[in-house]
Residue, then its C-alpha position, 0 to 999 in steps of 0.5 A: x366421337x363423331x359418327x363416321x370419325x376414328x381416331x388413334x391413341x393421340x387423337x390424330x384421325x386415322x378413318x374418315x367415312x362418311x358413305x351415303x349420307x347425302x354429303x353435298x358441295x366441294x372437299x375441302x382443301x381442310x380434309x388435306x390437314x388430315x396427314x394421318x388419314x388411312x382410310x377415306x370414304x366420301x362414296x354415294x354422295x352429291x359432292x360436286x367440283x374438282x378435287x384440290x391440288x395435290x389433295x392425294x400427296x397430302x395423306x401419306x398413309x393413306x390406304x384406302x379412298x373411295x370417292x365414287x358415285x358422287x359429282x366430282x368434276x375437273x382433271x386429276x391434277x398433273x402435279x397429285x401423284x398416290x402415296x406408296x401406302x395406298x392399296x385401294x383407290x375408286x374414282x368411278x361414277x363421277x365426271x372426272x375429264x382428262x388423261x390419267x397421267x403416269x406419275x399419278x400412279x408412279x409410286x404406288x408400288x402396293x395398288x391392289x385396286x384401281x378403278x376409273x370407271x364411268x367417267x369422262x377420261x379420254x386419250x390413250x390408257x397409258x396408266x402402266x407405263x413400265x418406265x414409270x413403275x419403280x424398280x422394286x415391282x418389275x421381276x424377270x421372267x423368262x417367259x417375258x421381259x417383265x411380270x409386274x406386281x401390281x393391282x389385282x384390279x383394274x376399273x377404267x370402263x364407261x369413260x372416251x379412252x381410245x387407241x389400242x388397249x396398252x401393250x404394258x397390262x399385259x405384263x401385270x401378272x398380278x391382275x385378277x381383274x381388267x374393266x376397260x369396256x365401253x371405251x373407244x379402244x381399237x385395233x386387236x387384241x394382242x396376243x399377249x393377252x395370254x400371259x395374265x394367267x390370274x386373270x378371273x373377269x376379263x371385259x372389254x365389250x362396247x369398244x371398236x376391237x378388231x382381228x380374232x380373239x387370240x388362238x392361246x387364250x385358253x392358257x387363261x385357266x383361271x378365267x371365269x367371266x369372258x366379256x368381248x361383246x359389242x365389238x368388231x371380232x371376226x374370225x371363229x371361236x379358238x379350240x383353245x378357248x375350251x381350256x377356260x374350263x373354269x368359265x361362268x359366263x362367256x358373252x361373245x355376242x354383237x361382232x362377226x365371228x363365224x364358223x361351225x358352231x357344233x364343231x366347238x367343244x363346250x362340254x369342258x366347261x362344267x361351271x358355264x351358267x350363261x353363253x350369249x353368242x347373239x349376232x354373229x355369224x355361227x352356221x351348222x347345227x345346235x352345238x350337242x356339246x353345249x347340253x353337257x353343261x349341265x350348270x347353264x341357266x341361259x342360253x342366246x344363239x339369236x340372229x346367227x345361222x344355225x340350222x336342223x332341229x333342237x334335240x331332246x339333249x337339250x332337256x339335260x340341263x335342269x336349270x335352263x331358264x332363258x332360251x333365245x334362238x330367234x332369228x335363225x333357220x331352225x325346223x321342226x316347230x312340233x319336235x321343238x315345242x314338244x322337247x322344249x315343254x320338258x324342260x321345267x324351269x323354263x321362263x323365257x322362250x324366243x324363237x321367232x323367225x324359225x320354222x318358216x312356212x310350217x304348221x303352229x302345232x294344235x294337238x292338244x296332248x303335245x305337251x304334257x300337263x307339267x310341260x311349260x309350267x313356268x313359261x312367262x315368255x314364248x315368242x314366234x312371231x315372224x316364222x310364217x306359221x299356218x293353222x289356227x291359235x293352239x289349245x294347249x297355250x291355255x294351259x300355260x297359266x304363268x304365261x305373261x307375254x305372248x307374240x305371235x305376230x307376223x304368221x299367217x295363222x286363221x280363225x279366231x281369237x280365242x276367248x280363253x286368252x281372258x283365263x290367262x292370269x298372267x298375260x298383260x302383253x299379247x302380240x297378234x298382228x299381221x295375221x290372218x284372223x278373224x271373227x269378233x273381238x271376243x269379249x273374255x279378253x276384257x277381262x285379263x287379271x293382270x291389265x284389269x284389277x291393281x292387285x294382279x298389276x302389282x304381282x308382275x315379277x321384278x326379278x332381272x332376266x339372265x339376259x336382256x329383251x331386246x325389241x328389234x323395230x325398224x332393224x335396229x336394237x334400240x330397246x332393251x329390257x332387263x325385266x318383265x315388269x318393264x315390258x309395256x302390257x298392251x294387246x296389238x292385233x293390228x293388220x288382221x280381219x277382225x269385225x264387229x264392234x269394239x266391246x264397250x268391256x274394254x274400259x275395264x283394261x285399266x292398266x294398258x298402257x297400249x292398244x293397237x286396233x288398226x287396219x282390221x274391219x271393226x265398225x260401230x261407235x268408238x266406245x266412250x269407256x276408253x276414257x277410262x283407260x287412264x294409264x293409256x299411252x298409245x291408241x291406234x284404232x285407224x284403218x277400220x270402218x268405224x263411224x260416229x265421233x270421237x268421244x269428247x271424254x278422250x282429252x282426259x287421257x293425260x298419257x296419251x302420247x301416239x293417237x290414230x283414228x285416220x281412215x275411218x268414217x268418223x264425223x263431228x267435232x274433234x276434241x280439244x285440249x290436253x293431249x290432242x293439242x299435240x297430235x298431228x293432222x295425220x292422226x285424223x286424215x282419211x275422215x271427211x266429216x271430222x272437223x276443228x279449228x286447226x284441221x282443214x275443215x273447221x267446224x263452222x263450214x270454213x274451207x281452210x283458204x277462209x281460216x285466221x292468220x293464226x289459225x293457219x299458222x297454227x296449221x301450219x306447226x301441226x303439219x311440221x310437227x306431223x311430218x316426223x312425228x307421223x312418219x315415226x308412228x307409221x314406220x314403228x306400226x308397219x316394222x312391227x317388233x320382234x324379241x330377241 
């Protein structure tokens, strides 16, 4: 008996499955003399090319195919059609192309589980076209015309379908399950919607719906997973929609839906554990309702334009773990950091752009010694906040990111920052501190010692991190450890010089130093932060030559010196081969062979044709490049 290999009682093979066993090249059209075959599993391999003419008619009693996650390519062909015999059939994550035509599916009367996802299929999604359905699966109702009796599950996401999701899904009665997100699909969502009363996971994000979500969908009781985001909705939140009280996770976030917020009743859904409404247009209050749902672990109201204050209510939810509300008109920062620091499982805390024009709250006995014991994440940047870095963050010892950049805060960098065990990424910049770079930041475990390194959790957030530069979501982090560890303090008053220490930060991959008063020598033990990507220490008052030691950092892909009074010869080979000429602007005694001044005493009029030329693809590089660098430092970034 062969492994993955069964046969009945008269040697005639019944199950061939052969899952993850690094299977490459095409099926062959041999499999198709197989005529017993039941079940079929080709899945996690590296097959390639199309499927053979009328492959699937070939198995007439086949019940299960799974040939999804390989490489298959090509149409499913107008002349194959599925066996009534099968119940289950995965095509996902392949590269099949084309419309699936109706007679594909035309006798398959027991189909419990058809799923198309994550391919290249395009044109309309006509799959149940009710004139191609067998008699034997169409009932009469009398609530509708026909209730079909067909798969429980329906999988055709990731692919270029379009047009308006199929008005004949909405008489399969039967079905448990609807994947058609990440298509084109347009036009609203038809009422009908409703009468799929075993519907469990409906998701239809990342298309073009349009209209309001319909006023009945609470007759969906079974609901559990709602998944509308990344559309064009507008409208508010039906009252009906509370009906769902069986509802797990409800992700509304990316349209344009509108309305009081507090005026709609969350308190039915007792089962909730994730309710992301970010990117919308919700006004009034914090929904009050919202702390009855005592199950909820995550919570995203971001970018809305909710107002007042958080209320202690909130400290009603035990295991509340991820809380975004940045990106609103929310008050009272010292009543918010108080009652949030109740709420003891606590990991990831986004209010940026709140509280504007207020005082960051420095009393030390604001928090209790348990509040904020399992905070990974705060962040507060871009509120305006006034005063000075608060004493009571010292105590949050598994804090690993913190930003408050973009406030108006004073004094000094505080030398604890370096008892931090956890912090590998701190965001500063665009304040108004001051004082020296305090030498105990050097020291941060988590960017000097590997085993520290090695300790960053690998556990997915309930939501992802979204960085907003330049107004635009364009990077998205589902875990911590993916976050870059840098330190920025750009666009402060910090003086002095750059301590030597700093080579000890050995697995910052990004240190921005910029537009600051820093004088003195560039310290050569940067050389030694050989996991470094980006280097801006431009805009200061430093003088000397840029270490020559520099070109062994081989991931240094954004270099900034400009604007300094820097002299000498710039280094030449790996990586700054790549850098632009706007990296160095602004220091006169700088000199190479393909900067304006050379450093034989050359004026540029006097250089080599190819060395002009070479010139010349630096400042074409530079201009986009250059621009790019700039705009990403001046735009900031901002959690969500």
């Amino acid at each position: 008996m062969w492994e993955g290999v069964s046969c009945d009682n008269d040697d005639r093979v019944i199950h061939l499955l052969l899952p993850s066993r690094g299977l490459v090249g095409s099926i062959s059209p041999s499999v198709a003399n197989l005529s017993h075959l039941s079940q079929f599993n080709l899945s996690q391999n590296r097959l390639s090319g199309p499927i053979p003419d009328g492959f699937f008619m070939a198995f007439k009693r086949l019940v299960v195919v799974d040939l999804s996650e390989n490489r298959l390519t090509g149409k499913l062909s107008d002349f194959d059609k599925l066996m009534s015999t099968v119940k289950t059939v995965n095509l996902s994550s392949n590269d099949f192309q084309g419309t699936i035509q109706y007679a594909f599916v035309q006798q398959a009367v027991n189909l419990k589980s058809f799923d198309v996802s994550n391919n290249s299929f395009s044109g309309q999604f006509l799959l149940l076209s009710v004139k191609f359905l067998p008699q034997s699966s169409i009932l009469i109702s009398h609530e509708i015309s026909f209730v079909v009796q067909f798969p429980k599950f329906l999988g055709a996401g990731f692919n270029n379908l379009s047009g308006d999701v199929p008005s004949d899904i909405y008489i399969v009665s039967s079905l448990q399950e609807l994947y058609l997100s990440a298509n084109s699909l347009s036009g609203p969502i038809n009422g009908s919607l409703v009468n799929l009363i075993n519907l469990r996971t409906l998701s239809l994000y990342d298309n073009r719906l349009t209209g309001t979500i319909p006023q009945d969908i609470g007759r969906l009781s079974n609901l559990e997973n709602l998944f509308l985001q990344k559309n064009l909705l507008n409208g508010t939140l039906p009252p009906s929609l509370a009906n769902c009280t069986r509802l797990v996770k409800l992700d509304l976030s990316f349209n344009f839906l509108e309305g009081e917020l507090s005026a709609f009743d969350f308190s039915k859904f007792i089962q909730l554990r994730s309710v992301d409404l970010v990117n919308n247009s919700f006004s009034g209050g914090l929904p009050a309702s919202l702390y009855s749902c005592n199950k909820l672990t995550a919570i995203r109201l971001a970018n809305n334009k909710l107002n007042g204050e958080i209320s202690p209510g909130i400290m009603g939810l035990p295991s509340l773990s991820f809380l975004s509300l940045s990106s609103n008109c929310l008050n009272n920062i010292t009543s918010a950091i108080q009652i949030l620091s109740g709420c003891k499982n606590l990991r990831i805390l986004l209010l940026s752009l709140n509280f504007f024009d207020e005082s960051l709250p420095d009393d030390d006995s604001l928090i209790g010694s348990d509040g904020f014991q399992n905070l990974q994440v705060l962040a507060l940047n871009g509120c305006r906040l006034t005063g000075q870095i608060p004493m009571w963050i010292s105590r949050l010892s598994k804090l690993e990111v913190l930003d408050l950049s973009r406030n108006n805060i004073t004094g000094p960098i505080p030398y604890w920052f370096g008892d931090l065990p956890n912090l590998f990424q701190l965001q500063l910049h665009r304040n108004l501190l001051s004082g020296q770079f305090p030498v105990e930041l050097t020291g941060l475990r988590r960017l000097t010692t590997k085993r520290s390194a090695d300790q960053v959790d690998q556990s997915f957030l309930e939501f992802p991190i979204f960085f907003e530069p330049n107004n635009a979501y364009n990077l998205e982090y589902n875990k911590l450890s993916n976050l870059p560890p840098e330190i920025s303090i750009q666009s402060n008053s910090i003086s002095g010089t750059i301590p030597t220490e700093i080579g000890q930060l050995k697995f910052i991959t990004a240190l921005d130093l910029s537009n600051n008063n820093f004088s003195g020598s560039i310290p050569d033990t940067i050389s030694n932060l050989t996991n470094l990507e980006e280097l801006d220490i431009s805009s200061n008052h430093l003088s000397g030559q840029i270490p020559a030691s520099f070109k062994n950092l081989h991931f240094l892909s954004r270099f900034n010196v400009a604007y300094n009074n820097l002299d000498g010869p710039i280094p030449v080979g790996g990586q700054f081969e790549t850098f632009p000429n706007s990296s160095f602007e602004g220091n006169p005694g700088l000199c190479c062979e393909f900067f304006p001044r050379s450093c034989s005493g050359q004026s540029e009029t006097t250089l080599q044709k190819g060395t002009k030329r070479k010139i010349f693809n630096w400042l074409s590089f530079g201009i986009g490049y250059g621009i790019s660098f700039n705009l990403g430092v001046q735009a900031g970034l901002k959690f969500l």
